[in-house]
N, C-alpha and C positions, 0 to 999 in steps of 0.2 A: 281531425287532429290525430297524430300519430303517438298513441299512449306508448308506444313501444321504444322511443328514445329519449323517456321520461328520465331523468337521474337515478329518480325514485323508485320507477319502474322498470330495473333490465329486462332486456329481450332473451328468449331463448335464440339457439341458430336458427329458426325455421319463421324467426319473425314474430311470436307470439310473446305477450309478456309473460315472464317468470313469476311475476304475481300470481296467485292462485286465485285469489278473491276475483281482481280484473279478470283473467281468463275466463273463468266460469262466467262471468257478466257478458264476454264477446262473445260467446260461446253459447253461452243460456238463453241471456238474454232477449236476446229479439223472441224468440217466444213468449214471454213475460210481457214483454212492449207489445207485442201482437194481441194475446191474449186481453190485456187492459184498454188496449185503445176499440176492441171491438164489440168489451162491455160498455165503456163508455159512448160508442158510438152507437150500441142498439138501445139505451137507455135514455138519447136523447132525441130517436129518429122525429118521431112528434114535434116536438121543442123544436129543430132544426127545419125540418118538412122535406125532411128524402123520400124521393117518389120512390113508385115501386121500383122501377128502372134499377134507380141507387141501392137500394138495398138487395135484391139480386146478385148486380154486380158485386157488391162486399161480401157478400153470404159465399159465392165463389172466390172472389179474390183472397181470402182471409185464409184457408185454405192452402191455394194455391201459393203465397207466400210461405209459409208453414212447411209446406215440402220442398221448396225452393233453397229454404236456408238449409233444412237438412240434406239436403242431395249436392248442395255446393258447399255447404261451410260448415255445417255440425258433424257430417261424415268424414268430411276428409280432415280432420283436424291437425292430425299429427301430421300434417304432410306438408308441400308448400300451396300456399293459398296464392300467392301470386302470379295467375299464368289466365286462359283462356277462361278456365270455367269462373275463375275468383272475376274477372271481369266483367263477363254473363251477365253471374250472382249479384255484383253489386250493382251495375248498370238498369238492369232490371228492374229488384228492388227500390233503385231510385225512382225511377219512372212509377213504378206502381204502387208508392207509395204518396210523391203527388197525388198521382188522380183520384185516391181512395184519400186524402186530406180534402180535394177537390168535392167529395161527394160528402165528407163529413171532416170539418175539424179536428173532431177528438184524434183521429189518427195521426195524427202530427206526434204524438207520443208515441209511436212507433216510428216514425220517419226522425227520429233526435239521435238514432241509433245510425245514422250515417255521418255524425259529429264525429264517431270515436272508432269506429273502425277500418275505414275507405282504404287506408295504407296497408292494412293487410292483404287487400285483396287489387288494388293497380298503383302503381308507380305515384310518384307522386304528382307529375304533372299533370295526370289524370283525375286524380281525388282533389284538385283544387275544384273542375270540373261538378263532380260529386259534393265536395262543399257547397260550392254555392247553390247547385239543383235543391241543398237539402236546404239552404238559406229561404229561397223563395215559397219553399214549402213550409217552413215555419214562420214567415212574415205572411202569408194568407192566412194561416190558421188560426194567428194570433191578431189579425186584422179583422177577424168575424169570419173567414171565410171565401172560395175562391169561385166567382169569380167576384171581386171586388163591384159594390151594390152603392152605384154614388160617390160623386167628389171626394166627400168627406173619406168615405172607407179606401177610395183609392189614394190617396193623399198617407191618409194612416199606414197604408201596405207601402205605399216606397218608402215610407218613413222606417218604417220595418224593417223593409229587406236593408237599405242601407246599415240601419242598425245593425242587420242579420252578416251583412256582406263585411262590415270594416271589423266585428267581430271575429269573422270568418277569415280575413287577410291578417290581421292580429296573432289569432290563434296557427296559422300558417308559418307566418314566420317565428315567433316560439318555437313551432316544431320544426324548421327546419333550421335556427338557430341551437336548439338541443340537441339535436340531430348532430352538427358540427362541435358542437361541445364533445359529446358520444365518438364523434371520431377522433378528437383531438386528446382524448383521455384514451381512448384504446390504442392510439400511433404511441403517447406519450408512456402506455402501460409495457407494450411491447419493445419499445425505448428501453425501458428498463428491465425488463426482463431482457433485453442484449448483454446491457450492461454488467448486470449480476452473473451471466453467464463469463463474459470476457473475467469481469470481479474473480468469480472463479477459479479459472483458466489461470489469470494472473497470480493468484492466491498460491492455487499449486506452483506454478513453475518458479514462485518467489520461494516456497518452501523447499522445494529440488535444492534452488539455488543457495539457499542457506544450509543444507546438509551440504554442498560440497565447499562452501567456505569456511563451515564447521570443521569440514575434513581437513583441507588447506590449513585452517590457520593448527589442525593438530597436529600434521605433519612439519610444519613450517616450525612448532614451538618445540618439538622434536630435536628437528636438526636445529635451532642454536641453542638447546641444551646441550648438544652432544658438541657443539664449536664452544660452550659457556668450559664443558666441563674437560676440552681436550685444553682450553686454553691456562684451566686452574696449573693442570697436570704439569702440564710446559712450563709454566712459569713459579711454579712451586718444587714439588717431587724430582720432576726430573732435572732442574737445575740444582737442587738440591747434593741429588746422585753422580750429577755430574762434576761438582765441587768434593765429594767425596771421593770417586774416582782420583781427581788430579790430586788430594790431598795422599791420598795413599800412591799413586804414582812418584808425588814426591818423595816418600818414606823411601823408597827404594831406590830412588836418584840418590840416597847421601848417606856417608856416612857417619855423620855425627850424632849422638846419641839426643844427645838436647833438642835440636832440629826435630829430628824424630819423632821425639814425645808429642811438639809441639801438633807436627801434621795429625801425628794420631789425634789428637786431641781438637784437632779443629775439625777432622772426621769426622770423631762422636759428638762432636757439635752438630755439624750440622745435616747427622746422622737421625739426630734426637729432634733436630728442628722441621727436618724431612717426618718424621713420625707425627709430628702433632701437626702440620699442615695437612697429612693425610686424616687425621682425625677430625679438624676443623673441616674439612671438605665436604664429610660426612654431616656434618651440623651443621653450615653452611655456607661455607666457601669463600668467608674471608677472611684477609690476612690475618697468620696469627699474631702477630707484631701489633695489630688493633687493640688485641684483646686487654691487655690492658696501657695501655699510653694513647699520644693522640699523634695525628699522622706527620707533625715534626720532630716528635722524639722518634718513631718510627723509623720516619725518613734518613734524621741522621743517624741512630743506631745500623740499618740499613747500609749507609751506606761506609759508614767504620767499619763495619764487618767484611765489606767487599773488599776494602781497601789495604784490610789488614794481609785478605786471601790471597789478594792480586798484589802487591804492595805498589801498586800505583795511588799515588797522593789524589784525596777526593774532599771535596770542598762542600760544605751546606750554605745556602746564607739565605733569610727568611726574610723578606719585604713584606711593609702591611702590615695593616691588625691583625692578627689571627683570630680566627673565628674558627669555631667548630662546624663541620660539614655533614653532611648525609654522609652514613657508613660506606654508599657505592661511592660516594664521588673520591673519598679520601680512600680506598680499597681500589680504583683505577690507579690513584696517583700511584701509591705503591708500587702496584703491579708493574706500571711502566716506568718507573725509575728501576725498580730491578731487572728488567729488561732490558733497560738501554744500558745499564751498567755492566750487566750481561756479554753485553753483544760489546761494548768495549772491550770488556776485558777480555774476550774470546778473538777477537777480528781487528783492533783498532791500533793496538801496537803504542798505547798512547804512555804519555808520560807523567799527564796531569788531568784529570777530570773535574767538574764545577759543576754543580747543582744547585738553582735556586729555585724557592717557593716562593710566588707573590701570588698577596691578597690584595686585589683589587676593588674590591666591594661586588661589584656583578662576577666577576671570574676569578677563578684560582688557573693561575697559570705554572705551570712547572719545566724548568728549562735546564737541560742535561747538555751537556759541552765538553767535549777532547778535544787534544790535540796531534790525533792519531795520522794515520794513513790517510782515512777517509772513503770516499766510491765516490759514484755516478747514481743516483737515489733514481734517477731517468730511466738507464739502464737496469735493474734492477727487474729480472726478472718474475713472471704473478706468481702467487704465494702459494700454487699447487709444485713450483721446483723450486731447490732451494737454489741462493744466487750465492756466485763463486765468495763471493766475502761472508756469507753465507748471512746476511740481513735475510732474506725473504722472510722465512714464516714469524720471526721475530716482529720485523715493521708492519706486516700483516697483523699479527695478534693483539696489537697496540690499538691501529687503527678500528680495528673493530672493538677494543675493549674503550675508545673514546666516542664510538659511534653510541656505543649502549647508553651511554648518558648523555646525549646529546654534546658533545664533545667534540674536538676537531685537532688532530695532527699533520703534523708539518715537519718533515724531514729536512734538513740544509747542511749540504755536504759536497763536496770535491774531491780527485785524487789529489791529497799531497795537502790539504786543508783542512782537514778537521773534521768533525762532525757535530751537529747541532740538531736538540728533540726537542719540540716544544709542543707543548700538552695544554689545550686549552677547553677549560670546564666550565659550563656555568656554577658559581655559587649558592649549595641548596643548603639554606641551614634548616638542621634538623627541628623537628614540633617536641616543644616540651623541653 
């Protein structure tokens, strides 16, 4: 039996068990076995009736064994036992441990020592061999004796040996079923140390991978801060500045004193309104028109004021429940009605504008309408040039201020037809 592919029992690399108790046992042992069985076999020579013959031969053989094991297997220990001498050693010992059970029973207690170690020293299909030699030696010795003295005692010894044999084919495949086990744990161990290793492998290059989408997404929140905050500027400050411009432009187109005042004073309107948008920006960058109303007073304030600038006539009209929105969703609307009204009154030539708010229940939708010049929205060239009517960065900064909230625009327009913005939000109502 091969203790060495015991569960219980690992092996070292060189085939010996890692147990320390069992090694000293293969190791020691047969001396121990030797030693007992040739007390017990000089103490019964009487009892038994070993001639002289026999006892000679054991007086030498005992010995002889003795130095055997040491010259093949207690010396070379730490080395490989499996080759020509480990062979020899066990082949030998087989044999000559028969004949000395042959000449006295008691030796069979040394001959049990080829139960447990044969795989150390030949292959396995070898040490079945060696099994059973050791079978037959322990069914005579446990049979009375070899050679078998009468029916009866021979009868008893096959009875034996089979005993000894199906024990022996038993104890075989155990060990060459443990054995398989032993390999299927160390494939399945090795398995997993790949595993761990790829584990690894994967672990870092997931962690690479996540500093550089760390990166990305820093660079990425970067640049639509710097598109969030070029787009406040646009649509705040510097239309702002640019309404102050034409207002003092106009002062100096006219002579009328009255007129005058008036421009001046729409100026420092929206001189003052330019100042607190840049200070809201700073706090957070929405309308300041928000801060205190809600986005239909807003809107029409908003768009009185435009109307008043431009003196093109502008319309509100509010469909729907009103409901209160998330501060972004109602801080877009804004934004892009002062855009579009913007860009009317800058480009459109119109003569009447119409703005409606409908609440829909799922959407707020917001719908801006002239009845200007118009363009080609097709033509229109991307928002890195500006387009001769000059919509570009304007319908660009729309579109992406409805993309932020999941939002969707839609430009419809023609030369010589008008122009139509429709702004479509989902409806977020605020918690609380």
């Amino acid at each position: 039996m091969r203790v060495s592919s015991d569960p219980a029992v690992p092996s070292l690399p060189n085939g010996r068990p890692a147990n320390v108790q069992l090694a000293l046992f293969l190791r020691r042992g047969p001396y121990a076995l030797l030693g007992l069985s040739s007390i017990a076999a000089a103490l019964s020579v009487e009892s038994i009736g070993t001639g002289e013959t026999g006892i000679v031969v054991m007086t030498l053989l005992v010995p002889a064994l003795a130095a055997l094991h040491w010259a093949c297997a207690d010396r070379r220990w730490d080395g490989d036992l499996q080759d020509a001498v480990g062979a020899f050693y066990v082949a030998t010992r087989t044999v000559v441990a028969f004949v000395m059970t042959w000449l006295n029973p008691f030796f069979s207690i040394f001959a049990l020592i080829g139960y447990f170690d044969n795989q150390l020293y030949v292959p396995r299909r070898w040490a079945v061999v060696v099994l059973l030699t050791t079978a037959v030696t322990m069914a005579g010795a446990q049979s009375g004796g070899l050679p078998p003295d009468g029916a009866l005692q021979l009868a008893l010894f096959l009875g034996l040996l089979v005993l000894n044999g199906v024990l022996t084919v038993v104890m075989t495949n155990a060990d060459v079923h443990e054995a398989e086990l032993a390999a299927e744990r160390n494939t399945t161990i090795a398995m997993l140390e790949q595993a761990n290793v790829r584990l690894e492998q994967a672990l870092t290059e997931n962690a690479g991978l996540q500093a550089q989408l760390v990166q990305q997404a820093r660079e990425s929140g970067v640049h639509d801060e710097r598109e969030r905050l070029a787009l406040e500027i646009h649509d705040t400050i510097a239309q702002n500045l640019t309404g102050i411009v034409t207002q003092l432009q106009a002062v100096t187109d006219t002579t009328d004193d009255a007129a005058g005042r008036v421009h001046v004073e729409r100026a420092a309107a929206l001189a003052r309104e330019a100042l607190g948008e840049a200070r809201r920006s700073v706090q957070g960058l929405l309308p300041l028109r928000l801060d205190s109303t809600d986005v239909v007073e807003a809107l029409t304030q908003l768009t009185r004021d435009w109307s008043a600038a431009t003196s093109i006539p502008g319309e509100v009209v509010v469909t729907g429940d009103v409901e209160p929105q998330h501060p972004d969703i109602e801080a877009t609307v804004l934004r892009v009605a002062q855009e579009a009204l913007t860009n009317v009154g800058k480009h459109a030539c119109a003569r009447r504008v119409g703005v409606t708010l409908s609440y829909t229940g799922d959407e707020l939708v917001l719908d801006v309408r002239d009845d200007g010049i118009g363009f080609d929205p097709h033509g229109a060239p991307a928002p890195a040039g500006p387009s001769p009517a000059g919509h570009g960065v304007g319908l660009h900064g729309m579109q992406q201020r409805a993309a932020r909230v999941a939002g969707e625009l839609v430009v419809e327009s023609e030369p010589g037809a008008g122009t139509a913005i429709s702004l479509r939000l989902p409806s977020v109502v605020p918690y609380g």
